[in-house]
C-alpha positions in Angstrom: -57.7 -127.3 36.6 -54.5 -128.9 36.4 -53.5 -132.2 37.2 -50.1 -133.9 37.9 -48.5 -136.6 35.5 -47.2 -140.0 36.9 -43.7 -140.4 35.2 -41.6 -143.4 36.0 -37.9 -144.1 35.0 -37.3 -147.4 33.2 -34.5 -149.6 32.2 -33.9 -151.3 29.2 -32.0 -154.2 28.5 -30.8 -154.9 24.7 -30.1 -158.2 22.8 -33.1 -159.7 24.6 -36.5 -158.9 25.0 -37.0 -155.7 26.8 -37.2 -155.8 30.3 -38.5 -153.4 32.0 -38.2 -152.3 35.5 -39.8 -149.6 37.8 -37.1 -147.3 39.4 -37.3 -144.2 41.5 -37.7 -141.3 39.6 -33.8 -140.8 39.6 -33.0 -141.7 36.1 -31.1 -145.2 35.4 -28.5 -145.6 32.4 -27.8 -148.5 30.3 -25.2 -149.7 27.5 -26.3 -150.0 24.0 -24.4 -150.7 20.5 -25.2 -147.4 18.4 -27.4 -145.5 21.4 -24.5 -145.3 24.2 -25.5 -144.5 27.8 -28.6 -142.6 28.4 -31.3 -142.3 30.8 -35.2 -143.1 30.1 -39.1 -141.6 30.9 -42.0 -142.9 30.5 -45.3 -140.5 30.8 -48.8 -142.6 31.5 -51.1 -141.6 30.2 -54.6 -142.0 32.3 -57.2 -140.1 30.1 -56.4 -140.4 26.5 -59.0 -137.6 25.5 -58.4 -135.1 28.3 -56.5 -134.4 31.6 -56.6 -131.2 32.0 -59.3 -128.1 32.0 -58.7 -125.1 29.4 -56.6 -122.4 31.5 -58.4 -119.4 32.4 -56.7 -116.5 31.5 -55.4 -115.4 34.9 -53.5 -118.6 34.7 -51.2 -117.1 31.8 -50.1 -114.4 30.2 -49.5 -113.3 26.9 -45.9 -111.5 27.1 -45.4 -109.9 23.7 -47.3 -110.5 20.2 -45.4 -109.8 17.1 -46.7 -109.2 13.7 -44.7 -110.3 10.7 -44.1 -108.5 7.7 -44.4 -110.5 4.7 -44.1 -109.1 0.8 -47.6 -108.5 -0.2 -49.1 -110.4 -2.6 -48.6 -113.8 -0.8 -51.8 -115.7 -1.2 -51.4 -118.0 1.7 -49.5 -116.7 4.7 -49.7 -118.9 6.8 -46.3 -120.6 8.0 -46.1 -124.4 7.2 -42.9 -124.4 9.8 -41.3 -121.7 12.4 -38.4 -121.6 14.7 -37.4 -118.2 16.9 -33.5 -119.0 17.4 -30.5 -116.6 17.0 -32.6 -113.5 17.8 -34.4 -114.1 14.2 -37.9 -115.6 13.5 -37.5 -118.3 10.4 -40.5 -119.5 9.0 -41.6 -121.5 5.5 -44.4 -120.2 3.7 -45.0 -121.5 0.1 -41.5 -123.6 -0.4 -39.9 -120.1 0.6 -38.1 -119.3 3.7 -38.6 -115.9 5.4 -36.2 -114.6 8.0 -37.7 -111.5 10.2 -36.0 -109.9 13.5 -37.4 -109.9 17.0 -40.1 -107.0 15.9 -41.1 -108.4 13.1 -39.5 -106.8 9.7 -38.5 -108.6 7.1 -35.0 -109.1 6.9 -34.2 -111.6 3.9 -35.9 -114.3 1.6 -34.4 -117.6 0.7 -35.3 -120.6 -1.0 -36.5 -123.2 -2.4 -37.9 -125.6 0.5 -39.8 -129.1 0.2 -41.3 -131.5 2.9 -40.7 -131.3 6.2 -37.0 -131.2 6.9 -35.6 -127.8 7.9 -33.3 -126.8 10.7 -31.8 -123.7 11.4 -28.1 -123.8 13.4 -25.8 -122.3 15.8 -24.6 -119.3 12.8 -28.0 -118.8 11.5 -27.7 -121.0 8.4 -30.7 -122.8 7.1 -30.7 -126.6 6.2 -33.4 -128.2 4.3 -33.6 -131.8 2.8 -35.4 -132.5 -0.4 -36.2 -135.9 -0.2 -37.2 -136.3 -4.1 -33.6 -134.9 -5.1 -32.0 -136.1 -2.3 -30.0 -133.0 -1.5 -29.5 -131.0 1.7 -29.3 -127.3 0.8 -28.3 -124.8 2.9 -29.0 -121.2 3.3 -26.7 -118.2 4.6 -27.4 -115.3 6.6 -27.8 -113.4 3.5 -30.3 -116.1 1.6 -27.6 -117.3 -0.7 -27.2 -121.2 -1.1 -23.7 -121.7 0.7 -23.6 -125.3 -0.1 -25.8 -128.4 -1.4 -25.0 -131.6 0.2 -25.5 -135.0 -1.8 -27.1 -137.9 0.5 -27.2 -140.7 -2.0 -23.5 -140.5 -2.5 -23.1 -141.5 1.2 -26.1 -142.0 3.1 -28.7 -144.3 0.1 -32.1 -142.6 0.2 -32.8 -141.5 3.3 -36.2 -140.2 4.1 -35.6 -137.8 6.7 -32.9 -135.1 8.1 -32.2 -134.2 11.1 -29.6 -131.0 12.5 -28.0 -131.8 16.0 -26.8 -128.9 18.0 -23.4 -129.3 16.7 -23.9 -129.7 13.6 -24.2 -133.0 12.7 -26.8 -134.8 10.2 -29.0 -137.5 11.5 -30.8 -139.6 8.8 -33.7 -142.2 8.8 -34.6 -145.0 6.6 -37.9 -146.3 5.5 -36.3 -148.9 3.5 -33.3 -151.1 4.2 -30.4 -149.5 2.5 -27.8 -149.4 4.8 -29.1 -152.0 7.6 -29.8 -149.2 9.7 -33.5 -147.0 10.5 -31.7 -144.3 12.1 -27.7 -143.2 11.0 -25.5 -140.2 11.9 -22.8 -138.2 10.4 -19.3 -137.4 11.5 -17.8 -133.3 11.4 -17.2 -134.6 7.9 -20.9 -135.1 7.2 -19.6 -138.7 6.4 -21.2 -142.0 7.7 -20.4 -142.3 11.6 -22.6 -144.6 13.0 -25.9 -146.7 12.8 -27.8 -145.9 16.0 -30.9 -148.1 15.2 -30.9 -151.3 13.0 -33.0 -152.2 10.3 -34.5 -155.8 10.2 -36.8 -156.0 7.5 -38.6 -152.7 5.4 -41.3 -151.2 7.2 -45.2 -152.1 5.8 -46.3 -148.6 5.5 -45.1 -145.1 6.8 -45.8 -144.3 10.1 -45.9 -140.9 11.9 -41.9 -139.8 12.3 -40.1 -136.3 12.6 -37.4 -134.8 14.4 -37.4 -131.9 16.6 -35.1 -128.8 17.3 -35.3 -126.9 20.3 -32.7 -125.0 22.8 -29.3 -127.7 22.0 -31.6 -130.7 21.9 -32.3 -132.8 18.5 -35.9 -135.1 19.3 -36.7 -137.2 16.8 -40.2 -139.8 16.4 -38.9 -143.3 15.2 -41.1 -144.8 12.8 -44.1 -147.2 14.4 -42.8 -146.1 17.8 -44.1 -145.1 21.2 -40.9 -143.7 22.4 -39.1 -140.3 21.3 -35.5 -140.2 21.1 -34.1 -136.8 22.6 -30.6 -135.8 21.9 -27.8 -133.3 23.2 -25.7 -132.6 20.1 -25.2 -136.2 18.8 -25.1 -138.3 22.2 -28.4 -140.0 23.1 -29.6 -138.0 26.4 -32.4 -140.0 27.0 -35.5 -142.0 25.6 -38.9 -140.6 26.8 -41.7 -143.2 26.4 -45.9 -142.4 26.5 -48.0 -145.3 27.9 -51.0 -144.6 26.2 -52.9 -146.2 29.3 -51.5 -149.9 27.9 -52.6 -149.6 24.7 -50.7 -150.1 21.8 -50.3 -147.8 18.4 -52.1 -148.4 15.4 -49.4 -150.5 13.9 -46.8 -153.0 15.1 -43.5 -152.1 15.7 -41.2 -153.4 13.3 -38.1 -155.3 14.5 -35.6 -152.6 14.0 -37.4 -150.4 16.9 -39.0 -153.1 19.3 -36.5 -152.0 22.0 -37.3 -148.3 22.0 -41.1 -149.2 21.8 -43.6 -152.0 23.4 -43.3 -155.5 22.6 -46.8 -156.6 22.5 -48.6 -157.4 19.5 -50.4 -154.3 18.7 -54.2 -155.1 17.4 -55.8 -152.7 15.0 -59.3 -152.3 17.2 -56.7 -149.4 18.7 -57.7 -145.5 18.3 -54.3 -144.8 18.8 -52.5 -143.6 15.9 -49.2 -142.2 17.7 -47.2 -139.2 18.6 -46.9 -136.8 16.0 -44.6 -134.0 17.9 -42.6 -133.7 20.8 -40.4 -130.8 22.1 -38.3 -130.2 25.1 -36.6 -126.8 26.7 -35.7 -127.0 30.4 -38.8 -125.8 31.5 -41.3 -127.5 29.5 -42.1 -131.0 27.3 -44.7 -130.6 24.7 -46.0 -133.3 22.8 -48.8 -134.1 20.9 -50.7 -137.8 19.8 -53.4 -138.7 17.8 -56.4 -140.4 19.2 -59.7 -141.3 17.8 -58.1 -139.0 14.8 -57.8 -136.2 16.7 -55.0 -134.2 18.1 -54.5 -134.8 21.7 -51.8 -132.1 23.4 -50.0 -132.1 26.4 -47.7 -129.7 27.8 -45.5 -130.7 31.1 -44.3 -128.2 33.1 -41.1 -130.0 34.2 -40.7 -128.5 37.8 -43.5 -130.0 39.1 -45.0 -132.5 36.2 -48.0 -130.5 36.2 -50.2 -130.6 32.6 -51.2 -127.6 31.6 -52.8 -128.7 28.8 -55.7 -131.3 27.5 -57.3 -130.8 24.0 -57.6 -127.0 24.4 -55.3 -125.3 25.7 -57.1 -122.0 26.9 -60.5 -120.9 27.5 -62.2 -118.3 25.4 -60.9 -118.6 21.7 -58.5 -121.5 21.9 -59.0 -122.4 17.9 -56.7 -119.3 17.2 -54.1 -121.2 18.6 -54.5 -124.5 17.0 -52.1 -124.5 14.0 -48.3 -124.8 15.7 -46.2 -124.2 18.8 -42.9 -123.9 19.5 -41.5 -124.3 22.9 -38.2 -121.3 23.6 -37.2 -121.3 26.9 -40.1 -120.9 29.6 -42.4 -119.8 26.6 -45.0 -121.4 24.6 -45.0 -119.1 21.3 -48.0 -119.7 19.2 -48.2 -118.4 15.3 -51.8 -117.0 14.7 -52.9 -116.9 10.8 -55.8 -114.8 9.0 -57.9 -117.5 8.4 -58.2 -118.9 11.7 -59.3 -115.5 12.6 -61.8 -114.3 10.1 -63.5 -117.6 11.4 -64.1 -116.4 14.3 -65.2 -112.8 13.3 -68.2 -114.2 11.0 -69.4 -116.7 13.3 -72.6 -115.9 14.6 -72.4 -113.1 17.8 -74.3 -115.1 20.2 -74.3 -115.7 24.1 -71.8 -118.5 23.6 -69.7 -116.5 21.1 -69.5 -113.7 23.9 -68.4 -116.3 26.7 -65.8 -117.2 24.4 -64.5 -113.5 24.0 -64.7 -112.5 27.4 -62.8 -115.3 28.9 -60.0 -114.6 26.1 -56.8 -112.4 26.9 -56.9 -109.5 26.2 -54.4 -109.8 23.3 -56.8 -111.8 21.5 -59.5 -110.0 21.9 -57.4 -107.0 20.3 -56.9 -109.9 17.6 -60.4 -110.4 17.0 -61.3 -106.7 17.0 -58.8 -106.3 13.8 -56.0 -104.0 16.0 -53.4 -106.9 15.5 -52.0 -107.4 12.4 -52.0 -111.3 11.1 -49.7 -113.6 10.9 -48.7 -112.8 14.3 -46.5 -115.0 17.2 -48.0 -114.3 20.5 -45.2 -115.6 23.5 -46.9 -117.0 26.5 -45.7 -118.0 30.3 -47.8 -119.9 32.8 -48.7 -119.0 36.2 
């Protein structure tokens, strides 16, 4: 049912071509203008379609669901993004951010939000980046905008945001600017540092985003195979997924050829990238696309086991194919109405059955309409 992941620890040598040599699975460190010292992963990848069984429900447990309170007369309600930090659940639904507590009630509103650049830090202030304006607002504890931060006055178009743990913005480029993909801020929220150059503008937009969880930034270079992970703003590490020796969809462009493979990538490849990664102590989760599907994979760190392929659980897995977010030793999952009504009208049949008897029984609960949607259900692994 679950299966093992070969990791090796690789080290890589700048100015040159890469160079890359098997260690021991100690970690190795290496000096780098921009990027410091840090240590580096790689994951391989065997089966790029699956590795790993659904988990039966004695393999997990669902530890607490939690139903949140939204205003009525939402039309949606389903979060775009959600983070449980600071005893508070944030989430964005319809450019709005909505802040509940541990149980669920609504405890304040804020917004405007656009795109996908929110972060939420050490006091409980919200920071979002609207790319089109090019302005980082940011949200108190009460809702109230508390300040609105200009990045074309000192950072020229960036096209995403980052939030390390202590505070600092990270910013990367699509287009050559500043002669740097990948910049970050002093205290001052001034212009520190480039931490990857730019060589030439990138041909189209590849998958990129950055990450928050538990004091670590991870962020998805553009056209890259590699995630960058972060403690506050030093480089911890770089964790690379061989995707079984293949190549991503596109070619890496100069600027990020020593994070990433060197080969020329062909386009006959199925592999479009990773399109998330997360990290606590406990876990890694990531997730790739693959013959334009989503691909997931969460590592339990102990012991490098995968305890997940394409579905995570038997029984009625899709209720749990929207997002994630990895706290702690937890998995929490967001559960929306629609993914549930779906499986209420499908046809009641031998196979439907199967599905609902190898669910938990939180989720058959779900199904029989005695939980209340949107809900977060937090769930540990046997």
């Amino acid at each position: 049912m679950i299966k093992k992941l070969k990791t090796k620890a690789l080290q890589f040598t700048f100015g040159l071509l890469p160079i890359f040599c098997l260690m021991a699975c100690g970690p190795d460190s290496i000096n780098s203008i921009g990027l410091g010292n840090y240590k580096t992963e790689t994951y391989v990848i065997d089966d790029l379609e699956c590795q790993s069984q659904p988990l039966s429900k004695d393999q997990y447990s669902i530890d607490r669901v939690c139903s949140l309170s939204y205003p009525d007369g939402l039309l949606k309600i389903y979060p775009d993004w959600f983070v449980v930090k600071n005893d508070r659940i944030y989430t964005l639904e319809q450019y709005k951010f909505y802040v509940f507590d541990l149980k669920g009630k609504l405890l304040y509103q804020a917004g405007e939000a656009v795109g996908r650049n929110s972060f939420v830090d050490n006091e409980g202030n919200i920071h979002t980046f609207h790319e089109s304006l090019q302005k980082i607002f940011v949200y108190n504890s009460k809702g109230e905008v508390s300040k609105v931060l200009y990045t074309e006055k000192e950072f020229d178009s960036p096209n995403l945001m980052g939030l390390t743990n202590n505070g600092r913005y990270m910013f990367e480029f699509i287009r050559n600017t500043n002669g740097y993909a990948l910049t970050i801020c002093d205290k001052s929220n001034r212009f520190q540092r480039g931490l990857i150059p730019f060589e030439k503008e990138h041909a189209w937009m590849g998958i990129s985003r950055f990450f928050q969880n538990e004091g670590r930034l991870s962020h998805i270079p553009q056209h890259s195979d590699s995630v960058l992970v972060f403690r506050n703003d030093t480089l911890e590490k770089v964790v690379r997924v061989d995707f079984k020796g293949q190549d991503i969809m596109h070619k890496n462009p100069e600027a990020l050829e020593h994070i990433g493979k060197t080969d020329e990538v062909h386009d006959s490849t199925n592999i479009l990238g990773i399109s998330e990664y997360q990290e606590t102590e406990s876990f890694k989760y990531f997730h790739y696309v693959y013959k334009n599907r989503i691909q997931r994979r969460l590592i339990k760190k102990s012991t490098n086991e995968i305890l997940s392929g394409s579905n995570f659980f038997e029984g009625f897995d899709i209720l749990f194919n929207n997002s994630f977010y990895l706290s702690g030793n937890q998995l929490i999952a967001i559960v929306n109405e629609e993914n549930v009504e779906r499986v209420r009208n499908a046809k009641r049949d031998d196979v439907w059955m199967d599905n609902y008897n190898k669910s938990a029984p939180q989720v058959q609960a779900l199904i029989d309409g005695k939980i209340k949607t949107p809900a977060l259900f937090y769930i540990s692994f046997k």
